[in-house]
C-alpha positions in Angstrom: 68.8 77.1 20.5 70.1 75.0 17.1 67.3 74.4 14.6 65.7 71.3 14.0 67.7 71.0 10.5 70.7 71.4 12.2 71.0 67.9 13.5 70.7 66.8 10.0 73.9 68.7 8.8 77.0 66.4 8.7 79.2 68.8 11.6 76.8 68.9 14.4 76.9 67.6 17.5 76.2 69.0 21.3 79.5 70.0 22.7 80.7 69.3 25.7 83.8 69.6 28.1 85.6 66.3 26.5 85.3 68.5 23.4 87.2 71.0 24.5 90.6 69.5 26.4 90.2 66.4 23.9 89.2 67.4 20.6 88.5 65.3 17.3 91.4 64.9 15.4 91.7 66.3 11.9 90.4 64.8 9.0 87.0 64.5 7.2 83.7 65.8 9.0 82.3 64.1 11.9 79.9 61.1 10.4 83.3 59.6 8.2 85.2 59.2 11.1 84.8 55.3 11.5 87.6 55.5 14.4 84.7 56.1 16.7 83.3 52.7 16.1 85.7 50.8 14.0 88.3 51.3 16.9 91.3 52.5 15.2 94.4 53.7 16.6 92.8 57.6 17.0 90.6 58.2 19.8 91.0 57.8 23.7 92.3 54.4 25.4 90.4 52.4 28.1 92.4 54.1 31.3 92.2 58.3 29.8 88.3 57.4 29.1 88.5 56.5 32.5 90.2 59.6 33.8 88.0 61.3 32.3 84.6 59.7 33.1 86.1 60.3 37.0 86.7 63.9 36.3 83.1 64.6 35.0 81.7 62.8 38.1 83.8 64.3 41.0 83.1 67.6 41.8 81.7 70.2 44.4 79.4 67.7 44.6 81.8 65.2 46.3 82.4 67.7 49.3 78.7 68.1 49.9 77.5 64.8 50.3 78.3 64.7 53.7 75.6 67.3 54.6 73.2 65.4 52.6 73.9 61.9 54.7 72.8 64.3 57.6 69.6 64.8 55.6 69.1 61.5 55.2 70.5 59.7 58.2 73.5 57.7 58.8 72.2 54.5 57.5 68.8 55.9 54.9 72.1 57.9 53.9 74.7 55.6 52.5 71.7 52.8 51.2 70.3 55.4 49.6 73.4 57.0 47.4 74.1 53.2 46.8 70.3 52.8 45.1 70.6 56.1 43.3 74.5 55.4 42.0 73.2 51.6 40.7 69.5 53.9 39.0 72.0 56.6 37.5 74.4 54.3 36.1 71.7 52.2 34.5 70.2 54.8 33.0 73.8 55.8 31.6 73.6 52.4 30.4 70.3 53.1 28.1 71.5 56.1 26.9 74.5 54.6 25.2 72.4 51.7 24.2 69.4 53.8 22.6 72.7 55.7 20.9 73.9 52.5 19.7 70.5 51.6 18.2 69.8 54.8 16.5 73.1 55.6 15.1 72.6 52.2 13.1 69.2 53.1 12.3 70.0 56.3 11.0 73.3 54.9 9.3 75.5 57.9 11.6 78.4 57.2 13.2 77.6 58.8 16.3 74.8 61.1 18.2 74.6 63.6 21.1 72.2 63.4 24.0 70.3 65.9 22.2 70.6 64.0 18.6 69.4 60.6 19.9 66.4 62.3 21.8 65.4 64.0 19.0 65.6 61.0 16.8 64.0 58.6 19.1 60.6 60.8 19.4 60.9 60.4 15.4 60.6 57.2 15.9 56.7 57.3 17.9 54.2 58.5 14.9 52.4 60.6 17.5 55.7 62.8 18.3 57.2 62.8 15.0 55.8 66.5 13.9 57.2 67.8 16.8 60.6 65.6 17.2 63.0 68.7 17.0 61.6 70.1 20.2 63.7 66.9 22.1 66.7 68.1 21.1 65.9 71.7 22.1 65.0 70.7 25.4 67.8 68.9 26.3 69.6 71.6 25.2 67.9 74.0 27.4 68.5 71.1 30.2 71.8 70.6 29.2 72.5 74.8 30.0 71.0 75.1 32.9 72.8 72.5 35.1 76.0 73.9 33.4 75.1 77.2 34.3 73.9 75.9 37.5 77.0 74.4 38.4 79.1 77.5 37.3 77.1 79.1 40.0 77.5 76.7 42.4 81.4 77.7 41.9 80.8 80.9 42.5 79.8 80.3 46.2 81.9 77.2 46.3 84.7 79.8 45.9 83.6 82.3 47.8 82.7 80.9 50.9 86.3 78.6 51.1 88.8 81.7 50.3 86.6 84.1 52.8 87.2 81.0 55.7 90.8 81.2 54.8 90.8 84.7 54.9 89.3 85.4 58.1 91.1 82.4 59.9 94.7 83.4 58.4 96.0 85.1 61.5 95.1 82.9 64.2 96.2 79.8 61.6 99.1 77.5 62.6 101.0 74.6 61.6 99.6 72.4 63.9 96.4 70.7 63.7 96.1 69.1 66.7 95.2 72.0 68.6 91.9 72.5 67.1 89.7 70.9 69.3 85.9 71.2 67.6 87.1 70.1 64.2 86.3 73.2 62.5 87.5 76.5 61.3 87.1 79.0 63.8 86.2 82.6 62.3 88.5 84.9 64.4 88.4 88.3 62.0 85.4 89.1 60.5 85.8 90.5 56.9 83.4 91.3 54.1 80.3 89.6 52.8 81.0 86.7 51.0 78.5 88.4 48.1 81.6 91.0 47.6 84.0 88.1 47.7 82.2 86.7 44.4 82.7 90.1 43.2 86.2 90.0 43.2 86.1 86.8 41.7 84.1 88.0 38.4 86.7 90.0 36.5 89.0 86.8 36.8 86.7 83.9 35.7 85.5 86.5 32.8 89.3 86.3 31.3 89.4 82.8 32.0 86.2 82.1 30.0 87.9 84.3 27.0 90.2 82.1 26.6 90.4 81.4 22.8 90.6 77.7 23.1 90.5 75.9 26.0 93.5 73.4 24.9 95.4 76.3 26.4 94.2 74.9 29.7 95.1 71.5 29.7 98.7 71.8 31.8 96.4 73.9 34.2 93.2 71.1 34.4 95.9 68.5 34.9 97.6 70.2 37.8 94.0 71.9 38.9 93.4 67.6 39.1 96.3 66.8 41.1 95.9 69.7 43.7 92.2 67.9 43.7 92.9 64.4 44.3 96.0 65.5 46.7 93.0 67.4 48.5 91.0 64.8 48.6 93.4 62.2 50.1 94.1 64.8 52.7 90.3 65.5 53.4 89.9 61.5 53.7 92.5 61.4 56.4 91.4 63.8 58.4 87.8 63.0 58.7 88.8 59.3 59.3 91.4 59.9 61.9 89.3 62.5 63.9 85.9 60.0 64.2 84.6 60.2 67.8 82.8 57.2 69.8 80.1 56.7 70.3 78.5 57.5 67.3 74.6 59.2 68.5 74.0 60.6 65.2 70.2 59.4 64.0 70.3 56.6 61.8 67.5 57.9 59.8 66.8 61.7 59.0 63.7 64.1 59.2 61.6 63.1 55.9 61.2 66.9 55.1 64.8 67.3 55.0 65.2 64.3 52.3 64.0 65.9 49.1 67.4 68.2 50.1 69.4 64.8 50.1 67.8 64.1 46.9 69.0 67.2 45.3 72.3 66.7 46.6 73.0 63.2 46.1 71.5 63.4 41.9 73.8 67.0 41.8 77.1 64.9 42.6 75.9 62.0 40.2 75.0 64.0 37.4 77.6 62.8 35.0 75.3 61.7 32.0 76.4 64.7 30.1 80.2 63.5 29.4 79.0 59.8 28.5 78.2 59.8 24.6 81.2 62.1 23.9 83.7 60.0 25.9 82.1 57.0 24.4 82.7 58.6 20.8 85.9 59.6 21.4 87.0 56.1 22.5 89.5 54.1 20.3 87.7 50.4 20.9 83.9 52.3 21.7 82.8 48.2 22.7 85.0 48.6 25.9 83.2 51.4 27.3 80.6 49.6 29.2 83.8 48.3 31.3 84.6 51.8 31.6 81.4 53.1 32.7 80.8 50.0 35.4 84.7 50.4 36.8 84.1 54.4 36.9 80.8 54.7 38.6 81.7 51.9 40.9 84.5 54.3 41.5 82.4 57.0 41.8 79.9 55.8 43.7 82.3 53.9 46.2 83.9 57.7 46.9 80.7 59.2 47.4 78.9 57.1 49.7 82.6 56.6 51.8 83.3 60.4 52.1 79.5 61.5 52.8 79.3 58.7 55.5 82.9 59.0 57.2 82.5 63.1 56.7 79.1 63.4 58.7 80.7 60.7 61.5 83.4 62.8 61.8 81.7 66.2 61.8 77.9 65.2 63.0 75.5 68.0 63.1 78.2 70.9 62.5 78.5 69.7 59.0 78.7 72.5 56.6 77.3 72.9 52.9 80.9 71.5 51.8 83.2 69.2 54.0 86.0 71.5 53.7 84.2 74.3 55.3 84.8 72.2 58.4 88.4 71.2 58.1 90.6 72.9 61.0 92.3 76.0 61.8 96.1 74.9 60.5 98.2 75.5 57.0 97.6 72.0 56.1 93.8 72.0 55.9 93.6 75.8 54.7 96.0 74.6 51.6 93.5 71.8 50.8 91.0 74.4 50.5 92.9 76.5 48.3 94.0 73.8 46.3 90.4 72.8 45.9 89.5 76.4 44.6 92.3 76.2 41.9 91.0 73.2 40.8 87.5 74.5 40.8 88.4 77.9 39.5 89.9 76.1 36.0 87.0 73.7 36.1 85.1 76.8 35.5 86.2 77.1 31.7 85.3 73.1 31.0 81.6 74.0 32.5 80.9 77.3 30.4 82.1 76.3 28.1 78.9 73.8 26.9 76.5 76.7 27.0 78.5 79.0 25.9 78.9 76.7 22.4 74.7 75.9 22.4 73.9 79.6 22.8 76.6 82.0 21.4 76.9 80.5 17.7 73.6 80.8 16.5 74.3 84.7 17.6 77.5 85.6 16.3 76.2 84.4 12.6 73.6 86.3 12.4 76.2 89.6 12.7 79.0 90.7 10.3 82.6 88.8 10.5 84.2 91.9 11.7 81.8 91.7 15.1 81.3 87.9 15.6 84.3 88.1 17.9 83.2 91.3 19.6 79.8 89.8 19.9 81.1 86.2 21.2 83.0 87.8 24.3 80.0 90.5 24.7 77.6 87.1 25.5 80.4 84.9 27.3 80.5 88.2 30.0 76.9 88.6 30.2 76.4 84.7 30.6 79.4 84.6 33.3 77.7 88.2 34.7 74.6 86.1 35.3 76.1 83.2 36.8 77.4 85.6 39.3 74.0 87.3 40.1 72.4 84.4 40.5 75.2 83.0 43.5 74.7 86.7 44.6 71.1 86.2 45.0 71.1 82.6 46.5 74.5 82.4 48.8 74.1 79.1 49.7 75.8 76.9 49.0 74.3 73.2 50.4 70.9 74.9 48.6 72.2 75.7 45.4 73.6 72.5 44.9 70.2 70.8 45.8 68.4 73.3 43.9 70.1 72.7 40.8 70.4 69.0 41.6 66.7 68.8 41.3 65.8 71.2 39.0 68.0 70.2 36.0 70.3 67.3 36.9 67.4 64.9 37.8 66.0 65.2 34.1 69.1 64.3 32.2 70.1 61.9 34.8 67.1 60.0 35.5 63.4 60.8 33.9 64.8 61.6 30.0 67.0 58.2 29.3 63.8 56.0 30.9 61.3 57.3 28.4 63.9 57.8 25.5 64.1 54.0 25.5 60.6 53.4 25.6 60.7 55.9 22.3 63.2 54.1 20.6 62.7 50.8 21.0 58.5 51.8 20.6 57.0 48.9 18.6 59.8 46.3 19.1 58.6 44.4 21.2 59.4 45.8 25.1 58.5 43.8 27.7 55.7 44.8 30.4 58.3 44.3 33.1 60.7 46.8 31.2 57.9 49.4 30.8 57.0 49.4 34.0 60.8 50.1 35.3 61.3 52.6 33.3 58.3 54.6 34.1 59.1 53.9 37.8 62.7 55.8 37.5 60.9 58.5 35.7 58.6 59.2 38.3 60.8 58.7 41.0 63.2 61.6 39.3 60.0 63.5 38.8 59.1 63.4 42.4 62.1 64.1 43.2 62.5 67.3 40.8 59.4 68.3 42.8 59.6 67.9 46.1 63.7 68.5 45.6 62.7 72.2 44.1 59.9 72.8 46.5 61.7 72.2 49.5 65.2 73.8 48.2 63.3 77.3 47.4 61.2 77.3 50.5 64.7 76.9 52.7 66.2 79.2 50.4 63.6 82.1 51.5 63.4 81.0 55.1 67.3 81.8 55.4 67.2 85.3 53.8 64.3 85.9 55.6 66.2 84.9 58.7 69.6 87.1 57.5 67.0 90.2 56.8 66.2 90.0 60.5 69.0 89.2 62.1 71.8 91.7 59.4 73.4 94.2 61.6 73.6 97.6 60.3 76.6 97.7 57.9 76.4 95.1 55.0 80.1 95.1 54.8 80.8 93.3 58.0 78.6 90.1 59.1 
């Protein structure tokens, strides 16, 4: 982790993925750039800071939401990913506004997630002393849900290219014949723990990549292959709808901490919002930004995870195109999606990977930082992969990591971190009380979220231990 003092020095700031494909131009160090609040010609325009507020929110968590409607029911569902989109973009809202506040207060141009926290427990006498540790653990929150989602890619990956593989000789080019809308598994092939396997050497050279400017042709056709897969995912699940509908409108209530886990995984977007807004050429537009985006957003999730459980009902798998059928069509939107996911890879590592491996590689001699920084990005990547060997599932990994991490930075911190900063100025009882109420609601939903994802998590292994044939090679 960065030392308290850091935040003080004039070139730090939390990295993130918008750092990486859209850097700061050159010039002086990071507090002189006035750009980022002036709204000079450098920076990001209104519709690429709304590219790229879509591209930090649509993810694996897009293709699981389906699953998580069947946790909640078909109407609890849909109402409830409508009340959490409208909580999650309002506490995106305080975060940029407690940013606003304090960058004035502390005369700074700017400030991270991390930076703002840090600065806003400054600003309560009783957590003063102790300020620096806001910073640190947003950090530490910050690298978990990035780590968590780079194993969510593992299995993501893993499962997908093992359907297609084991489907690939009895696949056709027409999809009409597949009558139970879903992949049939005709030739049984390895676990899809070896499958991850093969994918680790490849995601370790991605991840070496020097600087990942290098990637941007490959993120923006990794996005068209995406939103191409998409469309054809939307098609499919709204064309194939059977009537009558006897799915139950509202789920078991032990099965919705899982939708909970799911539903704050996919909206877990908080992380790209101070960057994008500090990259922006006229900053006082990005309110519009962040309304039209996560109206976008939300609109996608709560139409796919609604029209993707109709289509599918109680077969739903952990991701919506585990259940797309048996033809070329459907098996290329799956592939496409795992190119997309596969470069999305580099954009996720590569926040932890610039929290944890600096402090490390200046503590050595020049002639081994680089040694030492691809040493750490293999063991980091190494232990990604361990952990989607050890938990090869993927509707509970998401949900898992959804509550763990995603429903701190998403929901609980930017509640209380306006209560810190605006401590003493007069908030309102009314405002108080709201804020404490999201808080809690993410807390008990870290919980219960957490409880409920690891108890189904041992349940199913105990299940597999009982039920594995003899070889582990073939399932």
């Amino acid at each position: 982790m960065m030392a308290s003092s850091d935040v003080d020095r004039n070139d730090d700031h939390n990295p993130s993925e918008m750092d990486a494909l859209c850097p700061s131009p050159p010039g002086p160090s990071r507090p002189q750039r006035n750009y980022e609040r002036m709204g000079e010609r450098s920076g990001t325009t209104f519709f690429q800071t709304l590219i790229h507020l879509l591209k930090g929110n649509i993810g694996t968590g897009l293709l699981g939401l389906p699953l998580a409607v069947k946790n909640a029911g078909l109407v609890l569902g849909p109402i409830s990913l409508l009340v959490m989109g409208v909580i999650a973009v309002h506490c995106m809202r305080l975060l940029v506004k407690c940013s606003h506040h304090l960058s004035e207060k502390m005369n700074r141009p700017s400030l991270s997630y991390g930076e703002a926290v840090q600065f806003g427990l400054e600003n309560v006498s009783w957590f003063r002393r102790h300020s620096h540790w806001g910073k640190k653990i947003v950090d530490l929150f910050l690298i978990i849900t990035q780590l968590g989602f780079c194993c969510v890619y593992f299995v993501f990956l893993s499962d997908n290219v093992k359907q297609v593989v084991e489907a690939a000789n009895a696949t056709t080019f027409t999809c009409e014949l597949n009558l139970t809308n879903q992949t049939s598994v005709l030739v049984p092939s390895f676990d899809s723990r070896l499958y991850m396997l093969c994918f680790l050497p490849f995601i370790v050279l991605l991840v070496f990549t020097p600087n990942l400017k290098y990637l941007a042709p490959l993120s923006l056709v990794a996005n068209l292959a995406m939103s191409a897969s998409l469309v054809l995912i939307y098609f499919y699940s709204l064309t194939h709808i059977t009537y009558p509908i006897n799915l139950p409108k509202v789920g078991r209530a032990k099965d919705y901490p899982l939708f909970f886990g799911t539903a704050i995984f996919a909206f877990e977007g908080i992380g790209v919002v101070l960057p994008l807004e500090n990259k922006m050429q006229r900053p006082q537009r990005f309110m519009l930004v962040l309304f039209v985006g996560m109206g976008i957003v939300t609109f996608l999730y709560i139409s796919l995870g609604t029209i993707g459980y109709m289509c599918f009902g109680d077969s739903i798998g952990g991701s919506i195109t585990l259940n797309l059928p048996n033809c070329w069509t459907y098996q290329a939107v799956k592939l496409l999606y795992c190119f997309g996911i596969f470069i999305t890879f580099a954009l996720q590592f590569y926040v932890p990977a610039e929290i944890l491996i600096p402090p490390l590689t200046a503590r050595v001699q020049p002639h081994w930082e680089r040694p030492v920084d691809l040493l750490m990005r293999t063991a980091l990547v190494i232990a990604t992969c361990a952990l989607a060997v050890l938990i090869p599932e993927l509707d509970l990994v998401i949900s898992l990591v959804g509550s763990v991490s995603s429903s701190f930075l998403a929901l609980i911190f930017p509640p209380l971190l306006q209560l810190a900063v605006f401590h003493g100025e007069g908030l309102s009882p009314l405002v108080t009380i709201k804020n404490l109420v999201i808080s809690a609601v993410g807390f008990i939903g870290f919980l219960a979220g957490t409880y409920i994802a690891i108890e189904q998590i041992i349940a199913r292994n105990t299940s597999k231990h009982i039920d594995a044939t003899p070889s582990f090679m073939v399932q």
